[in-house]
TITORGU-306568 format. One record per residue (C-alpha): residue in three letters; x, y, z. Coordinates in steps of 0.25 Angstrom, whole numbers, padded with zeros to 4 digits, always signed. Layout:
REM residues N
ALAXYZ ...
***
This chain:
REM residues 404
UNK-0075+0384+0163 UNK-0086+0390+0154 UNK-0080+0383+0142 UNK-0081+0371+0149 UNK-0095+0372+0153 UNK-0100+0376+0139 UNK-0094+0363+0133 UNK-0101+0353+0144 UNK-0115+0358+0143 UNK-0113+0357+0126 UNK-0108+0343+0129 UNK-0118+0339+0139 UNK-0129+0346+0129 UNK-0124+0337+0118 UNK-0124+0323+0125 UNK-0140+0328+0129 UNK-0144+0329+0115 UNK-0138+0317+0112 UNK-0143+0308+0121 UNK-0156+0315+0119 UNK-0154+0310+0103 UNK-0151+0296+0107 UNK-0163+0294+0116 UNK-0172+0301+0106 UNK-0168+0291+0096 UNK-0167+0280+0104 UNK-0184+0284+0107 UNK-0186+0286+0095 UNK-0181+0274+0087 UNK-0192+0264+0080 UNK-0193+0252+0084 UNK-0187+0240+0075 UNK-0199+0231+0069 UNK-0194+0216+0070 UNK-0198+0208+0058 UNK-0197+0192+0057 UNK-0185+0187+0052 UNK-0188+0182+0036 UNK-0186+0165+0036 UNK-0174+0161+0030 UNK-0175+0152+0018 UNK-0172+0136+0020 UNK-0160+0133+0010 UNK-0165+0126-0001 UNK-0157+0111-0003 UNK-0158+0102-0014 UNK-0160+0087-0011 UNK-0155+0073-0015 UNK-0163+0062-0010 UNK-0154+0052-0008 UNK-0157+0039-0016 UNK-0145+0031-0014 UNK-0143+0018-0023 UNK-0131+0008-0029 UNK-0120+0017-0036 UNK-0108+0011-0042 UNK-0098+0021-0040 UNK-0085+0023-0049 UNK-0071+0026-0044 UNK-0063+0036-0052 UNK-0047+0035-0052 UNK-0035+0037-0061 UNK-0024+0030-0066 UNK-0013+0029-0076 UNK-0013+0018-0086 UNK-0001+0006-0085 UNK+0001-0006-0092 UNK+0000-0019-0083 UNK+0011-0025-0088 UNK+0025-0017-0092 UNK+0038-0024-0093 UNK+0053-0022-0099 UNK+0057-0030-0110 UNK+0071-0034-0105 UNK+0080-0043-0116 UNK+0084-0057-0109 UNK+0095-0058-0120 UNK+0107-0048-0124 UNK+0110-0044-0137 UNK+0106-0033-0149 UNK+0095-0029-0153 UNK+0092-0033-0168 UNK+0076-0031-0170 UNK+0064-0023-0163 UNK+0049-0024-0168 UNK+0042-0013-0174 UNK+0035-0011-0162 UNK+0046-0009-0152 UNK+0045+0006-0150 UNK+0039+0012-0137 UNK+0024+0012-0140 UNK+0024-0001-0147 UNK+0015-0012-0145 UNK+0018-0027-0145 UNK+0012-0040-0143 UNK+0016-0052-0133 UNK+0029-0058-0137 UNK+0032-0051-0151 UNK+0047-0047-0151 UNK+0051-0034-0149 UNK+0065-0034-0148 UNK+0075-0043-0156 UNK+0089-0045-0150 UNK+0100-0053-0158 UNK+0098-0067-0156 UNK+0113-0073-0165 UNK+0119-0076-0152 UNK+0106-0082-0146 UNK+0105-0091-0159 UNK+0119-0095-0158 UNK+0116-0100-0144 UNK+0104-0108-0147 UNK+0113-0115-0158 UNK+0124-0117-0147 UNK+0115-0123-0137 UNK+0108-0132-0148 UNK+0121-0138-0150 UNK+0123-0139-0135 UNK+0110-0147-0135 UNK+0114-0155-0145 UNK+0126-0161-0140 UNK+0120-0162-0128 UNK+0109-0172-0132 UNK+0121-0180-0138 UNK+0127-0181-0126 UNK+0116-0186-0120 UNK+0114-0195-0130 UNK+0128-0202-0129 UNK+0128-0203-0114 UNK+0114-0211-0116 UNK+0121-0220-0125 UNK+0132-0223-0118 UNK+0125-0224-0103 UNK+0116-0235-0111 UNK+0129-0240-0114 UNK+0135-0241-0102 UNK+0123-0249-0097 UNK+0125-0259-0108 UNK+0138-0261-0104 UNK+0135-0262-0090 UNK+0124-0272-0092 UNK+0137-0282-0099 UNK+0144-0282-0088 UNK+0134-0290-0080 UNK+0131-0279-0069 UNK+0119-0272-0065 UNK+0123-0261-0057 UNK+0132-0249-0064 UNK+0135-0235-0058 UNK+0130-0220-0066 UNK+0143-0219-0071 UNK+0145-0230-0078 UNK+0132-0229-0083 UNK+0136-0215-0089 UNK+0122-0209-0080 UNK+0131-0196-0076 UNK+0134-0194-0090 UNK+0122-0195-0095 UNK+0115-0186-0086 UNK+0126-0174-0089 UNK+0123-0176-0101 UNK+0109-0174-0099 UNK+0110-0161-0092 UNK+0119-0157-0103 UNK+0108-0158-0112 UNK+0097-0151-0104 UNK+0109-0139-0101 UNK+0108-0138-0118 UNK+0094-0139-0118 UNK+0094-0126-0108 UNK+0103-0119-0117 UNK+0098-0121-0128 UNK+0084-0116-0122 UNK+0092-0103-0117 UNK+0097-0101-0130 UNK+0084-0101-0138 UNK+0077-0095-0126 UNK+0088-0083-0128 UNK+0086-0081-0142 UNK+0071-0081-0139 UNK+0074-0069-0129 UNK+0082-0061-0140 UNK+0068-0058-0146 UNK+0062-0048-0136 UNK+0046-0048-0133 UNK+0034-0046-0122 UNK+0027-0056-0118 UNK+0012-0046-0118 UNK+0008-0036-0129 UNK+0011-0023-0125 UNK+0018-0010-0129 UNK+0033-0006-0127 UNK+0033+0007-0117 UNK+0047+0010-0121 UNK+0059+0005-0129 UNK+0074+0002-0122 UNK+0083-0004-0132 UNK+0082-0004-0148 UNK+0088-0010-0160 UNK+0103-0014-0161 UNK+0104-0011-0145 UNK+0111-0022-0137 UNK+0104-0029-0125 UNK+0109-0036-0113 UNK+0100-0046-0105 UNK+0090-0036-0095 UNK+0090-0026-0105 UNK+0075-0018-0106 UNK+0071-0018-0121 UNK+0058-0010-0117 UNK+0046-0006-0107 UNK+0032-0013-0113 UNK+0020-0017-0108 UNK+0008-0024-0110 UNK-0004-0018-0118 UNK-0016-0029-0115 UNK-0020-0024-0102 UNK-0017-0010-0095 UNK-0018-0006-0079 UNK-0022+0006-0071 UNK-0020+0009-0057 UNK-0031+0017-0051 UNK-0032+0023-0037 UNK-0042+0022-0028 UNK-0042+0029-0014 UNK-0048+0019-0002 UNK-0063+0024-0005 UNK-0063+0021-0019 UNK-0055+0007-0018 UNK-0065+0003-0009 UNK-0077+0007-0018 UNK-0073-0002-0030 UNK-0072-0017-0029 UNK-0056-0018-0031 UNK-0050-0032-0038 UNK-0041-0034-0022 UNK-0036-0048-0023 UNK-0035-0056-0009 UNK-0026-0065-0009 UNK-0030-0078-0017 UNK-0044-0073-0022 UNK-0047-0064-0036 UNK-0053-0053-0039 UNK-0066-0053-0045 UNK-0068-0039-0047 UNK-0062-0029-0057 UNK-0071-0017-0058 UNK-0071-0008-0071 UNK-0063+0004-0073 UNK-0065+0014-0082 UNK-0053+0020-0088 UNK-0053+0035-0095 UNK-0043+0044-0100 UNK-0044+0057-0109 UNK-0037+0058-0121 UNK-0039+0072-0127 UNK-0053+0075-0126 UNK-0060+0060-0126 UNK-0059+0049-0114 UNK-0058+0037-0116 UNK-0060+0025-0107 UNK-0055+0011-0105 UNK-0062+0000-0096 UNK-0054-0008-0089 UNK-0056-0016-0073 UNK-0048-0017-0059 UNK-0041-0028-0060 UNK-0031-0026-0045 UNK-0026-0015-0036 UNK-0011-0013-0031 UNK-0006-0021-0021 UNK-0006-0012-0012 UNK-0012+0004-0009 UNK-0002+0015-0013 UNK+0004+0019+0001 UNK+0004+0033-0004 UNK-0010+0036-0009 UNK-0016+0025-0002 UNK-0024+0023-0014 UNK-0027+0008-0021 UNK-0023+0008-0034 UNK-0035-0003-0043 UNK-0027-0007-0057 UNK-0037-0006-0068 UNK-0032-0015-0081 UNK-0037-0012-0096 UNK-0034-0022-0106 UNK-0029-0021-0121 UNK-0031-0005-0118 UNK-0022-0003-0132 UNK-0033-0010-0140 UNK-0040-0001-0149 UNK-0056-0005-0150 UNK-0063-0004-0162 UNK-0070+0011-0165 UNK-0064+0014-0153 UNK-0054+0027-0154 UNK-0050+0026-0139 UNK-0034+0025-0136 UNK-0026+0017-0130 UNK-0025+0017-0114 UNK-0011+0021-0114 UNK+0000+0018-0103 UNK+0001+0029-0094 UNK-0013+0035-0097 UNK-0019+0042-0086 UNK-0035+0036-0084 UNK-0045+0040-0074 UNK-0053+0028-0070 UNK-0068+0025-0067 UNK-0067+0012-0057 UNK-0081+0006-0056 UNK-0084+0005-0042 UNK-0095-0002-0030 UNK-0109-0001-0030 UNK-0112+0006-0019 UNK-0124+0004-0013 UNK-0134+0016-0008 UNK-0124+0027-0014 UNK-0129+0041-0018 UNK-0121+0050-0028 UNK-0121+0064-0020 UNK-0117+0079-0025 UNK-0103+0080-0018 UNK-0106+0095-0014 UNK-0117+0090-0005 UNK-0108+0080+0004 UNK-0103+0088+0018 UNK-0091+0086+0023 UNK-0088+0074+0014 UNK-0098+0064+0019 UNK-0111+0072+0024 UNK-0124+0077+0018 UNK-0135+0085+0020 UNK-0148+0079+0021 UNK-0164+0083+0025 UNK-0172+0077+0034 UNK-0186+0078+0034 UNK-0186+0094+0040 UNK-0177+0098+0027 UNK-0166+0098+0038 UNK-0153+0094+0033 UNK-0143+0086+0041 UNK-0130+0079+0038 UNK-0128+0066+0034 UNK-0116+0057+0035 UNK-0113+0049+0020 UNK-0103+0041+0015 UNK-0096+0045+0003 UNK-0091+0037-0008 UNK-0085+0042-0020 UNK-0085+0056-0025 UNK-0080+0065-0034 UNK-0080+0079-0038 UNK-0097+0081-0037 UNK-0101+0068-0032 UNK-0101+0058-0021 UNK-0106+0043-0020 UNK-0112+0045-0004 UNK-0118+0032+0004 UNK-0125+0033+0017 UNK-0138+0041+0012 UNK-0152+0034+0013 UNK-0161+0035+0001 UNK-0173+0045+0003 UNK-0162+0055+0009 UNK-0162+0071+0006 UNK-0149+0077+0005 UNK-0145+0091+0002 UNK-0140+0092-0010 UNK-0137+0108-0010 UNK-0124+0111-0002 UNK-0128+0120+0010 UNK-0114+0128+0015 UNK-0117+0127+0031 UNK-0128+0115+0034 UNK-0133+0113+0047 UNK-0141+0100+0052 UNK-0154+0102+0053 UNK-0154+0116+0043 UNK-0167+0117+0036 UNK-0167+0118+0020 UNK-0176+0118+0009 UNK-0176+0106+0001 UNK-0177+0109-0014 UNK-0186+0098-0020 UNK-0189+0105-0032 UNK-0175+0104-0039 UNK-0169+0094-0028 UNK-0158+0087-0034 UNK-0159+0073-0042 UNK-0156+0062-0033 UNK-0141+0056-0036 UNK-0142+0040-0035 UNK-0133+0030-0034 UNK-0135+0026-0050 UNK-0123+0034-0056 UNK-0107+0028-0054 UNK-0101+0038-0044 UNK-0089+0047-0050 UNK-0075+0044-0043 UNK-0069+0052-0033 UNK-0058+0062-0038 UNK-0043+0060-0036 
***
């Protein structure tokens, strides 16, 4: 009991002195000294003031180059091959209508002389039924009568053989149209893509001799999505009226370390949109792209070459070329009203590319914020800096396409 005792006074001893502690320092504490709050500085913005005018824009896209004609050459005639030009080699160029493939034309010979003398005897046939139908005239003039039947008058016979004679004539035409055919040609100047049949081989009628195409004029399909088909004045053909319009086109492809570029225009679009991209395809043509030109060390615009294209497009009226970085939401920007506020303003955008975009909607005089802020809020307060604002972007500079 004792023991007991002794350790409740210590423990009530302790928990005195302690509350004693705590109220002494709760007395004693100094009091906290406020002090205003330091202002926070206004972000400081760059501006643009907008000064929108006309901007022609330019759509970018790609293609591969193709000829526009592209044909095989198929022999009309069976037989052997006896002769091939120089230039019949895959590579080789050709002009319109010279032979490039001899096939042996005896037998063909042999049957323009055999259908000669079919003709021949069939204009003597001819001749004799004339003589002898006036003869039979004469004859049936003596008798005293005036009226005589076909027959007597030999009329069927001479008719025969008047077909006969136009049945030689066709032969005769087939037979010299056939030896004309043994002597193999294109009807365009081209180049031959690849060979099928050589020297000394034997061809049957429908058999392909080789792949060529033409060389005057070449063709590039571009791709445009909806947006950009609608920003260039496309060469679509209603029925019964024509085109007026083919815009220019810019061809450019890198060979080692220089470009190179080819002008060429849109001349159509495919016939339909592809189902699958739901892209238009435009068809630019550029002629005689094999003709070297003078001082010019350029190459050729080879089939199958891959060209990025610069399509030139409409002038679009009250257009600004913006810093892409400063478009929200991909069609809103920041501007300031008269309080250096900033607010959000709905824009329609254009084109753009990889830094820049081709904006409408924006009236002339308007400041936009051309520093990115991470979190705006309408109505924050910013510091417009009109020492080092940046230049205004005007509608005088082609806008760069949009990248695929």
């Amino acid at each position: 009991m004792f023991l007991l005792s002794h350790k409740a006074r210590v423990t009530s001893l302790v928990i005195i002195i302690g509350v004693a502690l705590i109220s002494a320092l709760a007395l004693l504490k100094p009091e906290t000294q406020r002090k205003p709050r330091a202002a926070k500085p206004l972000l400081a913005v760059e501006v643009i003031v907008a000064s929108p005018a006309p901007l022609q824009v330019s759509i970018s896209s790609q293609g591969t180059v193709a000829p526009k004609r592209e044909i095989d050459l198929v022999s009309q005639v069976s037989g052997k091959i006896v002769a091939v030009a120089d230039n019949y080699a895959n590579g080789g160029f050709f002009q319109a209508n010279s032979k490039l493939v001899q096939i042996e034309s005896a037998d063909y010979e042999f049957a323009v002389v055999r259908a000669k003398a079919q003709l021949a005897r069939a204009e003597e046939n001819v001749a004799l039924e004339q003589g002898r139908s006036r003869q039979a005239k004469r004859e049936w003039r003596d008798l005293g009568d005036k009226t005589a039947n076909r027959l007597f008058l030999r009329q069927p016979q001479l008719n025969a053989a008047r077909a006969t004679l136009d049945s030689a004539q066709a032969d005769l035409q087939k037979a010299e149209l056939d030896l004309a055919r043994t002597g193999i040609s294109a009807p365009f100047q081209g180049r031959i893509r690849n060979t099928v049949v050589d020297l000394g081989q034997y061809v049957t009628p429908g058999a392909r001799i080789a792949k060529v195409y033409s060389t005057d004029v070449i063709e590039v399909r571009l791709p445009l999505s909806d947006r950009e088909a609608m920003l260039v004045d496309l060469p679509v053909n209603f029925e019964g009226s024509q085109a007026v319009n083919y815009p220019a086109v810019t061809l450019r492809s890198r060979v080692g370390e220089l470009s190179h570029e080819w002008l060429g225009r849109i001349v159509r679009t495919d016939a339909s949109i592809d189902v699958q991209s739901r892209m238009t395809f435009a068809v630019a043509e550029v002629r005689n792209p094999f003709k070297a030109d003078a001082g010019d060390d350029r190459p050729p615009l080879n089939i199958g070459l891959f060209v990025e294209a610069d399509i030139d497009g409409r002038v679009i009226q009250n257009a600004l070329k913006l810093p892409k970085d400063i478009i929200y939401r991909g069609r809103e920007v920041l501007v300031l009203n008269d309080s250096n506020q900033i607010s959000f303003q709905t824009i329609s955008v254009l084109r753009s590319d990889a830094s820049s975009a081709v904006v409408v909607g924006i009236a002339a005089g308007t400041r936009i914020v051309a520093t990115r802020i991470s979190l705006p809020i309408n109505g924050m307060q910013v510091a417009p800096n009109t020492d080092t604002a940046a230049e205004p972007i005007t509608g005088s500079s082609s806008a760069a396409g949009e990248q695929r």
